[in-house]
C-alpha positions, 0 to 999 in steps of 0.5 A: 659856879665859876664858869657860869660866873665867867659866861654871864660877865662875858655876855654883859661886856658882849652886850656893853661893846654892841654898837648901839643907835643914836637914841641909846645909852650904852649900858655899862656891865655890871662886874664884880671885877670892876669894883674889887680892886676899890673896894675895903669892904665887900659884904653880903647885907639885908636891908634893916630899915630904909638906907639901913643894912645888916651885914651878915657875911665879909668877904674883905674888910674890917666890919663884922657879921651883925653890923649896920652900913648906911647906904642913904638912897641906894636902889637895886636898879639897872641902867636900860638902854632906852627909858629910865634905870629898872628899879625893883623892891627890895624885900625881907628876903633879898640879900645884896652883895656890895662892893664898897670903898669907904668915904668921910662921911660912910660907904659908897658903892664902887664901880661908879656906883654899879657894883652890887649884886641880888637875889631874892630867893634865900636858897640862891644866896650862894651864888652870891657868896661864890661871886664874892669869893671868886673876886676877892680870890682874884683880888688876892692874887692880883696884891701877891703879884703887886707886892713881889719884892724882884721888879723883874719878878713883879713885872712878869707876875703883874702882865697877865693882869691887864688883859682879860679882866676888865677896866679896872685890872688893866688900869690898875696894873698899868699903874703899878707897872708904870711905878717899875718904870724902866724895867717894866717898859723894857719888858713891854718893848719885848713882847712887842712881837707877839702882842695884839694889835687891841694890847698895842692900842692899849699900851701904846699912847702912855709908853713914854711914862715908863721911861725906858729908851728900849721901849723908845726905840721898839715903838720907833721901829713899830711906826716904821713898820707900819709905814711900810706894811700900809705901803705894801697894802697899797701896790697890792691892792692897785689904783685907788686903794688909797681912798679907801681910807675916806669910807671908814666903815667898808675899809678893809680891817687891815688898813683900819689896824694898821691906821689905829697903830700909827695914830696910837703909836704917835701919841705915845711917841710925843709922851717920851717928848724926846726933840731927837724925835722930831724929825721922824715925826715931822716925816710920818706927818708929812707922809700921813698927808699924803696918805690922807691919816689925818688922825695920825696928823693929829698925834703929830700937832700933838706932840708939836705942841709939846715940842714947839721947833720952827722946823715943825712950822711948815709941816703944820701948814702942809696939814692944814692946807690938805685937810682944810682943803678937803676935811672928813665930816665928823672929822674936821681938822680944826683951825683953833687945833692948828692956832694952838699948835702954833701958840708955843711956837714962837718964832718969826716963820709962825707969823704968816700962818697965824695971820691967817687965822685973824679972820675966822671967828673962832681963832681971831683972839688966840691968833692975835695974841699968839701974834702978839707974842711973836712981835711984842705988840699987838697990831691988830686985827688986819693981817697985812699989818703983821704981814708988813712986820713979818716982811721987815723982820 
């Protein structure tokens, strides 16, 4: 029953992770892992009377065979792709295994709701049953390793948990893992060598939450790496490998793997929001241009907002000016992104580039009291009138 358990999640997330047209709705895997780590009660139930369950086995919680839940306008439905949700009957014979997390007012199903599972026919209720077991064990050992008293311990019996389980695992152990803190990023900084680029991506944009100056300096040196791999690609592939970046679905997926781990990597580098950082961003900014990243430009207006220095004006002016020239469709660098990077910069050399904006509908109001409070007054909506004070100052 296991590996049938196992084959049927894994075809659900297969189904969930095909890319589907416009008019479709993604429709999410229903997953007992997705629920378990919420649940306080996970139970087998028959329906008792309309929004009335008699619970006839636990699997975890405090309720006991023979009690009645109340589960007011719950439905055995699944989400469909196209039309409305597929809901059937429930009948004396079906017998549903809930996942709930109790609330003020009674029980709520977890996993956004999702997380139940039928059958109809009484000789099929073990599949039920090995399903519940199976989760809960995984539940168990998962609070075994949350609950190791050695941080070096705990950090090492938790890392297996954020791949391979679904959503609710890994966020839930990197919550843990980020409560460690720096002995925990130590650890991820480590295995920064063996990791996937999927595990990069998903640890990388919250590193600066572990506070470890080893995790730091291990993603600085990954930035560099990949700065230098991309340059590599390029003299290998010869004249105009450097627009292959502009047509997304036929770049090579080396380009597309190295580009995701400069633009995540850079997210996770302004999290640490560390000012000595700021100039290696400032470069990998202007350098990102250049090579026409522009989702990489986007961490870096990110962490200059967080970071204001009016070193950093110039460059937010040299990405403006390339992307505003020649924008990606559907991936526009927006000029209200480019005010409200320059907000907490508040500096005199801000004022020429904000005054540029005063024009555009869509960043006159928050250009000019950005302006407003470079200056101290409020001069208008004219540029020329903050140009001349600019020119004086």
């Amino acid at each position: 029953m296991g590996n049938c358990l196992i084959r049927f999640i894994s075809g659900c997330l297969l189904l969930f992770l095909l890319p589907v047209i416009s008019s479709a709705r993604p429709v999410p895997p229903r997953d007992p892992r997705e629920g378990v780590l919420d649940a306080s009660l996970v139970s087998i139930v028959r329906l008792e009377t309309q929004d009335r369950f008699e619970i006839e086995e636990v699997f975890l919680g405090d309720q006991n065979a023979g009690d009645v839940i109340k589960l007011p306008g719950f439905k055995l439905y699944t989400v469909q792709m196209h039309g409305p949700d597929l809901v059937e009957p429930i009948t004396p014979d079906t017998r549903i295994l809930l996942f709930l997390r109790s609330k003020e007012d009674g029980w709520e199903v977890t996993s956004y709701g999702y997380c139940f599972f039928w059958r109809r026919e009484p000789e099929k209720v073990k599949e039920l049953k090995a399903i519940a077991e199976q989760t809960v064990s995984l539940r168990r050992d998962w609070e075994a390793a949350r609950d190791t008293p050695d941080e070096q311990l705990r950090v090492e019996a938790l890392w297996p948990y954020l791949w391979g389980q679904g959503v609710s695992f890994l966020q839930h152990t990197e919550k843990e893992l980020q409560k460690i803190g720096p002995v925990a990023g130590d650890y991820i900084a480590r295995k920064f060598e063996i990791m996937t680029h999927r595990q990069l991506m998903t640890l990388m944009p919250e590193l600066g939450a572990y506070g470890s100056e080893r995790c730091h300096q291990a993603l600085i040196g990954l930035l560099k790496n990949r700065r230098q791999r991309y340059e590599a690609f390029l003299v290998w592939r010869g004249p105009g490998a450097e627009r292959l970046i502009e047509d997304w679905n036929h770049a090579p997926e080396e380009v597309k793997d190295i580009y995701g781990e400069l633009y995540y990597g850079l997210g996770g580098l302004a999290g640490f929001k560390d000012r000595d950082d700021l100039p290696f961003i400032r470069e990998l900014a202007l350098w990102s241009a250049g090579r026409r990243l522009k989702q990489t430009c986007d961490a870096a207006l990110t962490a200059f907002r967080v970071m204001p220095d009016e070193a950093n004006i110039p460059v937010i002016k040299a990405l403006w000016r390339e992307f505003s020239a020649r924008q990606f469709p559907g991936n526009e660098l927006l000029s209200l992104d480019v005010v409200r990077t320059l907000q907490p910069h508040v500096y005199p050399a801000a004022v020429p580039l904000l005054a540029g904006f005063l024009k555009d509908p869509h960043t006159a109001g928050e250009a000019k009291a950005a302006l407003a409070q470079i200056v101290g007054q409020d001069l208008g909506q004219d540029p020329d009138d903050w140009m001349d004070w600019y020119k004086h100052n």
